[in-house]
N, C-alpha and C positions, 0 to 999 in steps of 0.2 A: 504494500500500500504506500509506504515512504518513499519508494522509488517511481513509482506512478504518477503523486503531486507533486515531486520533484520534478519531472520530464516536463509539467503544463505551468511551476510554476512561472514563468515569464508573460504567461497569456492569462496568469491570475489577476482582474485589478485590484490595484490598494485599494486601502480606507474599508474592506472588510474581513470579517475572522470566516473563517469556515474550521467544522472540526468533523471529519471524517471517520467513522467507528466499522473496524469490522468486528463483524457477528458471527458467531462461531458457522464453521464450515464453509468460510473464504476459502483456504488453503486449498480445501478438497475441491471447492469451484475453481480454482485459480487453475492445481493439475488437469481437469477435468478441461476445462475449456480455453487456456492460457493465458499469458501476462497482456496481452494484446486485448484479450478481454476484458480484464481489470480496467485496464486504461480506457476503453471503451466508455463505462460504468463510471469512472469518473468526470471523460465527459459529460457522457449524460448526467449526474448530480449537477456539475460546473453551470449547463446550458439551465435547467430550471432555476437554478439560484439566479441566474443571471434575467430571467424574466420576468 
């Protein structure tokens, strides 16, 4: 997950918090569907907060 809002944050804007929580059986999705996913999924959080 740390490496994921790492890679977007420059396209994060200032002047808000965001706090990202995973919930048990991330890992298992992560191997399951890959890191490309994750990052995906954070987009999509990113996009609705942003609307």
């Amino acid at each position: 997950m740390r490496e994921a809002w790492r890679e977007r944050l420059d396209g994060v804007p200032t002047g808000r918090d965001y706090v990202l929580i995973a919930k048990p059986g991330l890992s298992e999705a992560i191997a399951a569907n890959g890191f490309d996913w994750l990052g995906e999924r954070v987009d999509e959080v990113l996009g609705k907060a942003a609307a």
